[in-house]
N, C-alpha and C positions, 0 to 999 in steps of 0.2 A: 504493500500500500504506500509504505513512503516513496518506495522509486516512481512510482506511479505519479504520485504528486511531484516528487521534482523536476519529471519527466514534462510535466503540464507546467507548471513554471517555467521552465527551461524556453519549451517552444513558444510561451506569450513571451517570455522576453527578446525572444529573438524577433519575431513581427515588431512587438514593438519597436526596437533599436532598427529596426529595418526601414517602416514606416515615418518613425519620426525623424531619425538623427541621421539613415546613410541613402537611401532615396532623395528627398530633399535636398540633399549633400552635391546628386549625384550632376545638377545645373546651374546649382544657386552662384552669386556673386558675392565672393565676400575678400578680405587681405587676405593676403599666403602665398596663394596657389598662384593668382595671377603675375607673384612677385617669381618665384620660379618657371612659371612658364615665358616669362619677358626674358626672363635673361637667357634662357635657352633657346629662345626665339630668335635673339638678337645673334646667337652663335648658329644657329641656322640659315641668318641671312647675310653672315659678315659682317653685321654692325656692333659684332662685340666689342666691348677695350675697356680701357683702365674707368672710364667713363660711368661703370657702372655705380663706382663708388661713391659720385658728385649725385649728391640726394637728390637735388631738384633736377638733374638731367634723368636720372631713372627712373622718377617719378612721371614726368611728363611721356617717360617711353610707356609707364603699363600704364596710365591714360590712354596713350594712343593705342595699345592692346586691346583693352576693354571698352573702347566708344563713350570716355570720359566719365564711365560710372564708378573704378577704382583707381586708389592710390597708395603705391606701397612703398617701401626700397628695400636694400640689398644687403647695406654696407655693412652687416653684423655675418653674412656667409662668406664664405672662402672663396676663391677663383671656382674650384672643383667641384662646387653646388651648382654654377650656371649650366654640369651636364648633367644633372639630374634627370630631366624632362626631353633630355636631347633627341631620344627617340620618337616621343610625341610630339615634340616641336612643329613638326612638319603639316600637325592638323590646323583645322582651328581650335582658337581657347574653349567652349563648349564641348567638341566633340575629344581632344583631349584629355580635359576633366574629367568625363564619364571612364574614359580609361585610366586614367590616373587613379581614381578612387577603387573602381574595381579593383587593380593592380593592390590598392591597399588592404583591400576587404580579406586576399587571398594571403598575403603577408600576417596579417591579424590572425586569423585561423594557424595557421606554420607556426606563429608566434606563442600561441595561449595552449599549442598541441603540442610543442618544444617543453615549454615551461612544466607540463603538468608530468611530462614525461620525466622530466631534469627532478623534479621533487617528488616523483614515485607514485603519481598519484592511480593507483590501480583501479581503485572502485570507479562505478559509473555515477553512484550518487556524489561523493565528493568535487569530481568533476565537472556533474552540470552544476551544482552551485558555484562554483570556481565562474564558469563561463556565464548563468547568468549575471554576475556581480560584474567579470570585466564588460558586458555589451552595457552595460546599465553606468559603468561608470564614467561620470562627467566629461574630466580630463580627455577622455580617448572621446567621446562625443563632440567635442569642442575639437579636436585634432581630425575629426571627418569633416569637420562643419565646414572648417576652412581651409580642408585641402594640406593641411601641415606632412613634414615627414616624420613625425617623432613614431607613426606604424613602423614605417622601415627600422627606424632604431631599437624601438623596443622589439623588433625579428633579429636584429643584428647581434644585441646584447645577448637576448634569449639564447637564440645560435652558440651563443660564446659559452656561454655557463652550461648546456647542456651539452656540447664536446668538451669541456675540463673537466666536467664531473665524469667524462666516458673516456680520456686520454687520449682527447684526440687535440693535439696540439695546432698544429695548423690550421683545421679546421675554426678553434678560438680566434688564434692570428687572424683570418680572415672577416672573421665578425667584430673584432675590435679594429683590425685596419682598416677597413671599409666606412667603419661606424667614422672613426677619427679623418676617414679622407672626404666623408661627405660634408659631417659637419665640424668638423675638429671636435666632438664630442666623445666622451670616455679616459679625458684624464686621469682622473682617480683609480677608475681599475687598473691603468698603467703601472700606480704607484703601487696597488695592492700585490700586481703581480711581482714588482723588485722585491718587495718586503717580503714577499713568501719565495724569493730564490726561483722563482719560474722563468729563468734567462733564455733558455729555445723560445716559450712562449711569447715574449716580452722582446725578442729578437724578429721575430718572424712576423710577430705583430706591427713592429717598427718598419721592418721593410714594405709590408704590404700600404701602411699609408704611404710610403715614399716613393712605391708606386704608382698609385694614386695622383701624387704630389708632380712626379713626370707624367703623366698623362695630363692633367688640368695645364702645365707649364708648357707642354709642346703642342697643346692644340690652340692656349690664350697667351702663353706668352708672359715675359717677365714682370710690365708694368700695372698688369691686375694684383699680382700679390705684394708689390711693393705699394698699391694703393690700399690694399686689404691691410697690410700689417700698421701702416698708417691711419689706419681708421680703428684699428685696437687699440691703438696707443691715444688716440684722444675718447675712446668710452672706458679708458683705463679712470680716465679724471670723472670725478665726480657728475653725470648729464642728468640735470635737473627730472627727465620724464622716469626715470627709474625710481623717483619716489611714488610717482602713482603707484595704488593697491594691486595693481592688477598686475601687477610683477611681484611675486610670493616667494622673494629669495631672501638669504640675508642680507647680505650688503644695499638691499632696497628698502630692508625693514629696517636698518637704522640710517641711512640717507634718510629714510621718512622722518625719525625720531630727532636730526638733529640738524638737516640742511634745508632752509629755508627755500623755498621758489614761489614767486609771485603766482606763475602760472600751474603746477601743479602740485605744488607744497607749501600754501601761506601759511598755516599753523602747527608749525613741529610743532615737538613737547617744549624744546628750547634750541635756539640757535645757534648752533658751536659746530661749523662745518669741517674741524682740522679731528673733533672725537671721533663723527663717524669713520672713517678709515682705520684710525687707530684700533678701536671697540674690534670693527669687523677683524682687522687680521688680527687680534687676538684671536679671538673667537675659532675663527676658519685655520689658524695654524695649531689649535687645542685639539679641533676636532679631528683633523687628519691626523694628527701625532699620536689620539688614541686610537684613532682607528687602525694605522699602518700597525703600531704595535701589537695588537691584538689581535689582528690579520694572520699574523706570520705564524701562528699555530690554531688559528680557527678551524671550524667545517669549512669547508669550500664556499659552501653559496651561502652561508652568515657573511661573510668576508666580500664575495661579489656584491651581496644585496647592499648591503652598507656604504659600499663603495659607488655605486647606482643614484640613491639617496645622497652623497655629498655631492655626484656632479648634478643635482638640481638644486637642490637647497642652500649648496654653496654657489651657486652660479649668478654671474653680475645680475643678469635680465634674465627671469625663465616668466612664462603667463602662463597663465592657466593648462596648453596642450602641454609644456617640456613634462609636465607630472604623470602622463602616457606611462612613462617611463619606470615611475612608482609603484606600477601595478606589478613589479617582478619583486621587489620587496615585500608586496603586499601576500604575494604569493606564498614567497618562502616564507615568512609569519601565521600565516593562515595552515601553510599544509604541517607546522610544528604544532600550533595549538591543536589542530583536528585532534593528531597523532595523539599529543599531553593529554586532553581533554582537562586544560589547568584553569581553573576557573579566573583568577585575577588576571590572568595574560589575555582569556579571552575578553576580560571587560578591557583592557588597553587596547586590543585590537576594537572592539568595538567605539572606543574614541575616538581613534582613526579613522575609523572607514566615517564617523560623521561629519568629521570635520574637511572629510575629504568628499563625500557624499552630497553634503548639504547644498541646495541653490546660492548664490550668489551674484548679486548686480553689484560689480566694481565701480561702476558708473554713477552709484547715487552719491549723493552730493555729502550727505549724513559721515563719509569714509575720509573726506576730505579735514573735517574734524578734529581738532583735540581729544572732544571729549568719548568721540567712536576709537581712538587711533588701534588703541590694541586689540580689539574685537575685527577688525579688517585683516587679518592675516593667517585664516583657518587652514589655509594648504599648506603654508609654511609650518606651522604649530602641529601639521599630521604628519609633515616630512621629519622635524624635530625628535616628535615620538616615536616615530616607527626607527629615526637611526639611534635612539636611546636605548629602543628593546633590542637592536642587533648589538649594538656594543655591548649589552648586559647577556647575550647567548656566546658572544666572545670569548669575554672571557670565564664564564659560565662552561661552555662546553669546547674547552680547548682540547684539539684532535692532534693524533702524532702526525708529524711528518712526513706527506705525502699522502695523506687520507685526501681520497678523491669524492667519496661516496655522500651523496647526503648522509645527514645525521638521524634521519629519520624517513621512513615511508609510509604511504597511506595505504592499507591491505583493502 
C-alpha cells in the first residue's frame, strides 16, 4: 500500500513539474538562455571578440537577438561558455530553446539516476521520494525557467562523485574538467581532492579543463580571456548589485550588512565598507580550512557534498538557480538519515529543505529593509546548515584511507 501511494505521488509530481515549470519553460522569454544563445550566435556568424565583455555592446546584441524584449550580459562566463549553445546556434532563438531544454530535461534524469545510484539507493520507495522532492524543488525550477546550465553541472558533479565512489578516475576528471571548462565552477572539490592525496585524479582533472581552455583559445582567441580575467578582477571589488537579496551567498550577505548603495542597498545595518571583506574572508578561509581538514579522512561523498555547498554559499554572486547544485548534498543527507532513521538529524534536514522549499519574492520592497535584513536570506541559512551537518559527519565518521564506498546504503 505504501509503494502504491508513493507510486501516485511520484507520477502527480511529475505532471505537475511538467505542466507548470518545464512546458512553459519550453518558449517562454526570460534572462539566461538568451544571454548564451547570443554569444554563440555571434560565434556562428563571426561576430564574436573581446566585445562581449563591454556590457552595453552585448546587451544591445541579445536585444537585437530577441526583437528588443530581453537584456542580459556575459561578463561573469569564461570565453569557453560562448560554445555552449554552438550546436544550436544555427536555429532560431525559439526553436533552439525547445532543444536546449529538452537537452536539459535528459541530463536531469542521468543526473538524479547517477546520484541515487552513487548513494545506494536500492528501494523503489526511497527513490520516488528522492525524485519527487528534486522535480518539486524550487532552485532546479527556477534553473528550467530560464534556461540556466546549472542541469549540466549538477550531471557533471553527479558524474564525478559517482565514478570516485566506483574508481573510476578519469571518468571524475572528466566531470570536474568539463564542469571547471564551462563555467570555471568546482573549485572547492579541487581542493578537496589535494587534501585527500587524489593527484591522478586532481591531474587528469586539470588537464581536461586545459583542454577545454585550448579549445575556447583557438576557436576565440586571446583577447576574450584577457577581457574575461579583467572583468574578474573588477567584480573582485566590492559591485554594489550583489547586495541585492537575490544573490544568497556570503560575501553578499555581509556586503548587505555593511556597504551602503543608494541604488540597491540604502539601509545596511551600518556602514563600514572596508569590514565587509575582512568578516567575509574570515569566515570563507574558517570554513575551507575545516573543511579541507576533515576531508582528508572522511566518507567520500560527506567530503564531495561539503565541498559542493562551499562552491555556492561561498560564491561572490550565486541566485537562486547556482543552489541546483544543492540538491547532491541534499541527497547525501537525506539517503544517511533514511538509513539512521535519527530523529534530531531528520528535524535538521527538515529545516533545510524549508528554508530551501519555501516561496520567495526577492523583489518586495519589505527585503530592502533594516528591519526585514536577516529574514531575506533563507537559501543561504539552508546552505549554512546543510554544510554544518557534513562537517559534523566528518568528522563524526572519519573512514580509512582510500574508502571509496558510501558510508551507508539504502536496502
Amino acid at each position: 500500500m505504501k509503494s502504491l501511494v508513493v507510486v501516485c505521488v511520484f507520477v502527480l509530481t511529475a505532471v505537475y513539474f511538467l505542466w507548470r515549470t518545464f512546458l512553459p519553460a519550453l518558449t517562454s522569454m526570460t534572462h539566461s538562455y538568451p544571454a548564451y544563445y547570443t554569444a554563440s550566435r555571434l560565434i556562428v556568424e563571426g561576430r564574436w571578440s573581446a566585445q562581449v565583455y563591454d556590457d552595453h555592446w552585448f546587451e544591445a546584441r541579445v536585444l537585437e537577438m530577441t526583437q528588443g524584449r530581453v537584456s542580459d550580459h556575459f561578463s561573469l562566463h569564461p570565453p569557453t561558455t560562448s560554445l555552449l549553445l554552438v550546436p544550436l546556434a544555427w536555429l532560431d532563438l525559439t526553436t533552439a530553446r525547445v532543444l536546449w531544454q529538452l537537452f536539459n530535461l535528459v541530463l536531469l534524469g542521468a543526473a538524479l539516476g547517477l546520484l541515487v545510484s552513487a548513494l545506494g539507493m536500492y528501494s523503489v520507495v526511497p527513490r520516488l521520494v528522492f525524485f519527487s522532492f528534486a522535480l518539486l524543488y524550487p532552485p532546479l525550477a527556477e534553473n528550467i525557467r530560464v534556461g540556466q546550465s546549472y542541469v549540466m553541472l549538477l550531471f557533471l558533479f553527479t558524474l564525478a562523485l559517482w565514478s570516485e565512489l566506483r574508481g573510476k578516475p578519469f571518468i571524475t576528471a572528466l566531470g570536474l574538467g568539463l564542469a571547471a571548462g564551462i563555467k570555471l565552477s568546482g573549485v572547492p572539490l579541487w581542493l578537496v581532492l589535494a587534501a585527500r592525496r587524489e593527484w591522478r585524479v586532481l591531474l587528469w582533472s586539470i588537464g581536461v579543463a586545459f583542454a577545454s581552455a585550448l579549445v575556447g583559445l583557438g576557436a576565440l582567441g586571446w583577447e576574450g580571456w584577457l577581457a574575461f580575467f579583467k572583468r574578474v578582477v573588477d567584480y573582485s571589488q566590492p559591485v554594489p548589485l550583489a547586495a541585492h537579496v537575490a544573490f544568497q551567498t556570503t560575501p553578499s550577505f555581509f556586503q548587505r550588512m555593511f556597504v551602503a548603495s543608494s541604488e540597491f542597498n540604502p539601509t545596511p545595518l551600518f556602514d563600514a565598507p572596508l569590514l565587509a571583506p575582512l568578516v567575509n574572508f574570515g569566515l570563507v578561509a574558517l570554513a575551507l580550512g575545516a573543511m579541507l581538514w576533515y576531508a582528508r579522512r572522511a566518507a567520500l561523498e560527506f567530503a564531495f557534498a561539503a565541498a559542493v555547498t562551499c562552491g555556492v554559499i561561498l560564491f561572490p554572486m550565486a541566485a537562486e538557480y547556482h543552489y541546483t547544485l544543492l540538491f547532491i548534498p541534499l541527497a547525501v543527507m537525506s539517503a544517511h538519515i533514511w538509513n539512521t532513521r535519527h530523529r534530531v538529524e531528520a528535524l535538521w534536514l527538515g529545516v533545510i529543505l524549508i528554508l530551501l522549499y519555501v516561496p520567495f519574492d526577492w523583489n518586495a520592497p519589505r527585503w530592502s529593509t533594516r528591519e526585514w535584513m536577516f529574514l531575506a536570506y533563507p537559501r543561504l541559512y539552508a546552505g549554512w546548515l546543510l554544510w554544518l551537518w557534513l562537517l559534523k559527519q566528518m568528522w563524526q565518521e572519519r573512514a580509512p584511507a582510500g574508502v571509496r564506498s558510501p558510508s551507508s546504503a539504502i536496502p
